[in-house]
C-alpha positions in Angstrom: -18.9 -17.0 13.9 -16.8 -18.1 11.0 -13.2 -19.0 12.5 -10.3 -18.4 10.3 -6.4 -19.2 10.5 -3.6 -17.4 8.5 -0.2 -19.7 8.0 2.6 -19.2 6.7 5.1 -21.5 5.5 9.0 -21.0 4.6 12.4 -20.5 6.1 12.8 -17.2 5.2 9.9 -15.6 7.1 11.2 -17.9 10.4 14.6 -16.5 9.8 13.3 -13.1 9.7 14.9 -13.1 5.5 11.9 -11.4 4.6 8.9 -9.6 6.4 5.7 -11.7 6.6 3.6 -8.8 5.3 1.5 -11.6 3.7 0.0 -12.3 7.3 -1.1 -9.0 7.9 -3.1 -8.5 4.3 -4.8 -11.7 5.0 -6.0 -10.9 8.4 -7.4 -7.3 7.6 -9.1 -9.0 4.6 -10.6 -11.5 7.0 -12.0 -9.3 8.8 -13.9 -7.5 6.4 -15.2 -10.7 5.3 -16.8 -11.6 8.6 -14.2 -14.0 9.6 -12.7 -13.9 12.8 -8.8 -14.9 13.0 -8.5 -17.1 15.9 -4.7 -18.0 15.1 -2.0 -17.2 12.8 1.4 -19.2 12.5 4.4 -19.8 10.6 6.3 -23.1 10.4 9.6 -24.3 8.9 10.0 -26.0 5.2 9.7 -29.8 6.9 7.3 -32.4 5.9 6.3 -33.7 9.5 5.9 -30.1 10.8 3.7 -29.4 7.7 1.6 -32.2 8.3 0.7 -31.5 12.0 0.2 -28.0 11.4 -2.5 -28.7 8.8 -4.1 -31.4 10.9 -4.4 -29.2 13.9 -6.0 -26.3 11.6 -7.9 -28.4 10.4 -9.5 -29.4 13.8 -9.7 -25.8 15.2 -10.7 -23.6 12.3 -13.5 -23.0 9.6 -11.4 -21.9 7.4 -7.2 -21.1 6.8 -5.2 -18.6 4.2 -1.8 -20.4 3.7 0.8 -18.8 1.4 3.9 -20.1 0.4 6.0 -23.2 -0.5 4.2 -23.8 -3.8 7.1 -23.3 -6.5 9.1 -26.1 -8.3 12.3 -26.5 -6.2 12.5 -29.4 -3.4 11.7 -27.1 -0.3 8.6 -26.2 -1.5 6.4 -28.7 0.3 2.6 -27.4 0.7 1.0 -29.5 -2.0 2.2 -32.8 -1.1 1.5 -31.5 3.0 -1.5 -31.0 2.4 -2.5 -34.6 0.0 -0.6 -36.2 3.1 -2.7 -34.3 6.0 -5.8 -35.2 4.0 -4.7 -39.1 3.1 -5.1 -37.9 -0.9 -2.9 -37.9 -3.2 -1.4 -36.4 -5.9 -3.3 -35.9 -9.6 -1.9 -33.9 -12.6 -4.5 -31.4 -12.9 -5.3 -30.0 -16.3 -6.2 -26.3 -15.8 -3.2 -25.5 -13.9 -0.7 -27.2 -16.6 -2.7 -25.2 -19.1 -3.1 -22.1 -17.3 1.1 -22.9 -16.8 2.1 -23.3 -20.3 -0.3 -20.2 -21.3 2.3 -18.9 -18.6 5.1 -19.5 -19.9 4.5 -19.1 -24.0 3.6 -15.6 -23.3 7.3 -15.4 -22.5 9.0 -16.8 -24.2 9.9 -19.7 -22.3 10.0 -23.5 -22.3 7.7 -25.2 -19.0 10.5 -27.7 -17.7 9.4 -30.8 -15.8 10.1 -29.1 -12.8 7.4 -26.7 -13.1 5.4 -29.0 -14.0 5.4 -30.5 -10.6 3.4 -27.4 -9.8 0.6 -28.8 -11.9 0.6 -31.5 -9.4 -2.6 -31.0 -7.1 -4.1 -33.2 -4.1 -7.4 -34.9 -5.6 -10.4 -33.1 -4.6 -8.9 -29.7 -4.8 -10.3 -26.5 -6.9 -7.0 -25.3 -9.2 -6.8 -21.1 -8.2 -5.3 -19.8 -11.7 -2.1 -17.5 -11.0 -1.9 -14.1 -13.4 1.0 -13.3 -12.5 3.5 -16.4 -11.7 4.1 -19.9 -12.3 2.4 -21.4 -9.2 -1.0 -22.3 -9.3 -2.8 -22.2 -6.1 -5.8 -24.3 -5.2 -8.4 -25.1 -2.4 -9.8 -28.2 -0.4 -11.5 -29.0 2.5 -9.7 -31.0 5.1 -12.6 -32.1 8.1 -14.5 -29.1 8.4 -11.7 -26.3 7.6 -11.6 -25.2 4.0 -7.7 -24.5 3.2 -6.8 -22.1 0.2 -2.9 -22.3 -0.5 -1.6 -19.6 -2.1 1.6 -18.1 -3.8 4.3 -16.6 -1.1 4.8 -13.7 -3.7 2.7 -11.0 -2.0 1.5 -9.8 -5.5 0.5 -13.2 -7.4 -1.1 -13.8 -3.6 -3.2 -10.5 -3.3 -4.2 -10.9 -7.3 -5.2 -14.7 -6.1 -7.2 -13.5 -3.1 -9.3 -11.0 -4.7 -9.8 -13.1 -8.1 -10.7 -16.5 -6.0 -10.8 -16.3 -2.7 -12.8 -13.6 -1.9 -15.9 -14.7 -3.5 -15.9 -18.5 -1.7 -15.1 -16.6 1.8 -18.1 -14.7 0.9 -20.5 -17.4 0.1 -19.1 -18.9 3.3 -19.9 -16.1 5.7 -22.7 -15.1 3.6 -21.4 -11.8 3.2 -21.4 -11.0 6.7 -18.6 -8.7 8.2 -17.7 -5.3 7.1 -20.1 -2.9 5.7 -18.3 -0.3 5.1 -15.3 1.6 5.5 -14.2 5.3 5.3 -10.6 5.9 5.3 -9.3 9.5 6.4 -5.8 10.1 5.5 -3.9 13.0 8.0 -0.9 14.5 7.4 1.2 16.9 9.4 -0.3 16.1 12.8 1.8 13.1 15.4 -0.4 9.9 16.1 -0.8 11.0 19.5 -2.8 14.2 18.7 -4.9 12.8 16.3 -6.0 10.1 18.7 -6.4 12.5 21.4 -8.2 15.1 19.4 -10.8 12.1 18.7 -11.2 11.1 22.3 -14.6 10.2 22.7 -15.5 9.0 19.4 -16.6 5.2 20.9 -18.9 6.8 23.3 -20.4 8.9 20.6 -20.5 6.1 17.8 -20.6 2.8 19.9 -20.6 1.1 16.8 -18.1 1.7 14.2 -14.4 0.7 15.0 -12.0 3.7 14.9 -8.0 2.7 13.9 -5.1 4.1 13.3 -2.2 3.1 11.0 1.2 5.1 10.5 2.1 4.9 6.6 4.9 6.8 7.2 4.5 10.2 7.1 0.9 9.8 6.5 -1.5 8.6 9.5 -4.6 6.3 8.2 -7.5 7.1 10.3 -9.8 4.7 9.8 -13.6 4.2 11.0 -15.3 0.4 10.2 -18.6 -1.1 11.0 -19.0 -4.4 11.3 -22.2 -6.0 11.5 -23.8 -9.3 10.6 -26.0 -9.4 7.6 -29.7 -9.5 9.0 -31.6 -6.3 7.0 -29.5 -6.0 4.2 -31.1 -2.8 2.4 -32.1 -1.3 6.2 -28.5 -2.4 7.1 -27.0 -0.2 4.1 -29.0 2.6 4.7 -28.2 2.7 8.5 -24.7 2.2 8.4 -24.2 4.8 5.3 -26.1 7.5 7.7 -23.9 6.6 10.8 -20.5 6.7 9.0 -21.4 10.2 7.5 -22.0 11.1 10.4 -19.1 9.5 12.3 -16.6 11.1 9.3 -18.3 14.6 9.9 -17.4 14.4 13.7 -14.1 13.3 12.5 -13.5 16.1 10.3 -14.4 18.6 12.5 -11.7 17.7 14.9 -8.8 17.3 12.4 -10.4 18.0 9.5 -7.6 20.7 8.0 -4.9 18.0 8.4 -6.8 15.4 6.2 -5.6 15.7 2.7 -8.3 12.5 1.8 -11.1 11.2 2.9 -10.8 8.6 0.1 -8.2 6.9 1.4 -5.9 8.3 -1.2 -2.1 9.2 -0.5 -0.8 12.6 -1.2 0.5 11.9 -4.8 -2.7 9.9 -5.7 -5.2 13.2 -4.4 -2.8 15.2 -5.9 -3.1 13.4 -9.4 -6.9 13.3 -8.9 -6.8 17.5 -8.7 -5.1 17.4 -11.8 -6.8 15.4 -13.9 -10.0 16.3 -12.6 -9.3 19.8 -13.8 -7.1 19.2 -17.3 -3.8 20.7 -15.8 0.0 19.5 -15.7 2.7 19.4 -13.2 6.7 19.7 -13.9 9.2 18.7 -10.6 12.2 20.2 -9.7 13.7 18.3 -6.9 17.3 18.5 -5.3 17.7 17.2 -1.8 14.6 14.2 -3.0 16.8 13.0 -5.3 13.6 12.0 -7.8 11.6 10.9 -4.7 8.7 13.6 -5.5 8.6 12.8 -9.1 8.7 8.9 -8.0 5.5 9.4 -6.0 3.7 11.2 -9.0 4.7 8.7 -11.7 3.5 5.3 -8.7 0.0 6.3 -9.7 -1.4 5.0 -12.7 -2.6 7.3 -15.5 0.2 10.2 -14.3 0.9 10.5 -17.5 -2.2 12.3 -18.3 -0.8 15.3 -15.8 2.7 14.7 -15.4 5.2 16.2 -18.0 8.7 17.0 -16.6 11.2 16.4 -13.8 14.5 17.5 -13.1 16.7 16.5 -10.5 19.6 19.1 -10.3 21.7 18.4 -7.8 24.3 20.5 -8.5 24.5 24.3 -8.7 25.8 24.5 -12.2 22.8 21.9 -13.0 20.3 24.3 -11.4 21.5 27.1 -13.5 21.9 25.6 -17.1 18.5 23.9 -16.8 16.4 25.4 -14.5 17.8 29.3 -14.8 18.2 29.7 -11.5 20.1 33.4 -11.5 23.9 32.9 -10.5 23.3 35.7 -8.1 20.9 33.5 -6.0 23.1 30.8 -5.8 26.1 32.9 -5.1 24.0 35.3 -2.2 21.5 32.6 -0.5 23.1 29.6 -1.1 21.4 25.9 -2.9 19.3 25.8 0.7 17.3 28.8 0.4 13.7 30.1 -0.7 14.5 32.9 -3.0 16.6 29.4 -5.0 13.8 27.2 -4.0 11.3 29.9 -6.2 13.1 30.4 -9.1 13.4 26.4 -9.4 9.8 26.0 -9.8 9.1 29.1 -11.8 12.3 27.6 -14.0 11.1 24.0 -14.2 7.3 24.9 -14.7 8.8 27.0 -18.0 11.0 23.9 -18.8 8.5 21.8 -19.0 5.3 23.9 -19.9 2.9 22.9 -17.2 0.1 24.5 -15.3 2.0 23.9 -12.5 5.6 23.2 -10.6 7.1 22.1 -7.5 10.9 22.2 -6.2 13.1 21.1 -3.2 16.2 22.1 -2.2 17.4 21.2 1.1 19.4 19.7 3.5 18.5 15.7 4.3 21.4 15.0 6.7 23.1 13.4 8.7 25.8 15.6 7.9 26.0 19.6 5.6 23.9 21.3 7.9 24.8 24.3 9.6 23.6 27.0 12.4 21.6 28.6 10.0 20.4 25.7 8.0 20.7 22.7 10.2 20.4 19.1 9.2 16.3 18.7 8.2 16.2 22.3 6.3 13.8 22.1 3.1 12.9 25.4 1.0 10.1 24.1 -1.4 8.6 26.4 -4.0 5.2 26.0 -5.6 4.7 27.6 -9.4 1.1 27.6 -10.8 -1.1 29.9 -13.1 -1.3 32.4 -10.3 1.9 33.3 -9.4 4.8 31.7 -7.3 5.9 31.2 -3.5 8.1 29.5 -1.6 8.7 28.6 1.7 11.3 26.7 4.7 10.4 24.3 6.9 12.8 22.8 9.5 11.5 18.7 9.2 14.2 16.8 10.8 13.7 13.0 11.8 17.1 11.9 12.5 17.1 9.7 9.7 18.6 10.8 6.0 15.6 8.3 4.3 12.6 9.5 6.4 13.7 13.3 5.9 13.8 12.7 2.3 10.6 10.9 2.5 9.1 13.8 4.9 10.4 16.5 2.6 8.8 15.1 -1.0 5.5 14.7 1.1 5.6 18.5 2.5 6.4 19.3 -0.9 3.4 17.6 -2.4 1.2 18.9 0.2 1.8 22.4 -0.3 0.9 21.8 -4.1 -2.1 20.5 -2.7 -3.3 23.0 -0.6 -2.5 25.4 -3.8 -4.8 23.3 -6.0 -7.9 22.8 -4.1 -7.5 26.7 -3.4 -8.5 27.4 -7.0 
């Protein structure tokens, strides 16, 4: 068993300044690498501390992830920690200063000398090049614990991870750990049914790991096996026949509530429909404010689908640009489905697409009333077919989580609209 410690390092994570969502990448991806996290810890921007922490790690585990405290100002204290746990010191190390001033001429800037204390790295360490910020990162072996120090940035640390990391872990595991991984994505169904309408799945498949994860409003169902690498090719061809399996039994119990089994999130399958078949979308959106058409336009290549969005807030708005009739407005009110139909079939001719989706509602905490009470969302779907629209009633006490509900039941019932056709 290949032992492994995550650490963090900083102020602002022991202050609770920031959320150490760093920690929680690193462990998952340790996992799936074979290496089992006996320990993770966080400890204060002082020298001594620093020092101890390292020496213990190094005395305990096979291996440690540390992020943070590798930027130019005086707090940042992981480098020199780590030369003084290992009884090294410090050597001007000429891939990171060049990988530093490729860095900073690409913008424009001038390296000052106290960047260049980045450059600065114990002797006998490996320089990790950093895409995507000034600190380089860099691994050594202290005793019998390999140490890789990484950015604090989440994203410079997740580019380094996959870039450098992964591939030592690997060669030290020897590519033992997870095999493979299917991830289910549910919506419209509370945590608590979806594990209770898989009860029973560990005594049918004693093997694979079953997890859940709320990504709020979407529930990540996911099923892992874990093995040690003895038969590779046998090992492959077992495992691949077991999770199909294991997803099938899934699927049957919950299977109209998954909207991926790709691990995708509702924008992403919905993008995938849409490109997959050469079609466009256009977004009306009142009570989201932009959220739905924010979702579409967070997946890469949306451009090849996505043409048009219009937030109308206001009733005049929803009239001038969408042509929502005056009588609608006037009769049923902004909240309503006949309004919430006429904005897709209005946007979807705005913007020439294939397809349209609108939302018009009511995301609290206050304009609700008897009829239409606070959590009230009329969405309309407009596509080569024809047009509907319907109300839902999605409160969650919360103005931000409605708002996030309602954009996701509005790009749900485009996607049950697509795959239909």
């Amino acid at each position: 068993m290949t032992k492994g410690h995550v650490f963090s390092t900083g102020n602002e994570v022991l202050l609770g300044d920031i959320v150490d969502t760093n920690s929680a990448f690193l462990c998952r991806q340790l996992k799936r690498l074979g290496v089992t996290v006996i320990k993770t810890s966080a400890v204060r921007d002082d020298m001594a501390a620093l020092v101890s922490e390292i020496k213990s790690i190094a005395s305990t585990a096979d291996v440690c992830v540390m992020t943070g405290g590798l930027g130019p100002t005086s707090d940042d204290l992981t480098t020199q920690a780590i030369a003084n746990a290992a009884g090294v010191r410090l050597d001007l190390d000429a891939a990171a200063l060049r990988s530093m001033e490729k860095y900073f001429d690409k913008r424009g800037f001038d390296l000052t000398p106290a960047n260049e204390k980045q450059a600065l790295l114990p002797n006998g360490a490996t320089f990790m090049e950093n895409l995507h910020g000034t600190a380089p990162g860099f691994s050594m072996s202290i005793g019998n614990c390999r140490f890789f120090c990484m950015p604090g940035v989440s994203r410079e640390m997740e580019r380094m991870f996959d870039l450098n990391v992964r591939p030592q872990l690997n060669e030290i595991t020897g590519h033992a750990g997870e095999i493979q991984v299917i991830r289910l994505m549910v919506f419209g169904m509370p945590e608590s049914r979806v594990e209770e309408s898989l009860s029973g799945f560990n005594e049918q498949f004693p093997e694979i790991h079953l997890g859940f994860r709320i990504r709020f409003p979407i529930i990540e169902v996911k099923l892992s096996l874990i093995k040690e690498t003895i038969s590779k090719a046998q090992q492959d061809l077992d495992s691949a026949t077991q999770m199909n399996q294991a997803k099938l039994w899934v699927m049957d119990r919950i299977g109209s509530k998954v909207i991926s089994d790709q691990g995708l999130t509702l924008a992403q399958e919905v993008g995938r429909i849409l490109a997959t078949h050469g079609q466009t979308l256009s977004v009306a959106e009142s009570c989201t404010g932009g959220l739905v058409a924010h979702l579409i336009t967070d997946v890469p290549g949306a451009s090849d689908y996505f043409l048009f969005s219009a937030t109308t807030y206001a009733n005049s708005a929803k009239e001038a640009i969408l042509n929502v009739s005056h009588e609608t407005l006037e009769n049923n009110g902004a909240v309503d489905e006949t309004t919430a139909l006429e904005m897709a079939t209005g946007v979807k001719a705005a913007g020439g697409s294939d397809w349209a989706v609108s939302t018009t509602g009511i995301a609290g905490p206050s304009g609700g009333s008897e009829d239409k009470p606070v959590g009230t969302v009329c969405i309309g779907v407009a596509g080569p077919f024809g047009a509907h629209s319907q109300r839902f009633l999605l409160d969650r006490g919360d103005r931000q989580r409605n708002k996030q509900l309602f954009a996701a039941m509005a790009l749900e019932m485009l996607r049950r609209e697509l795959v239909k056709k």
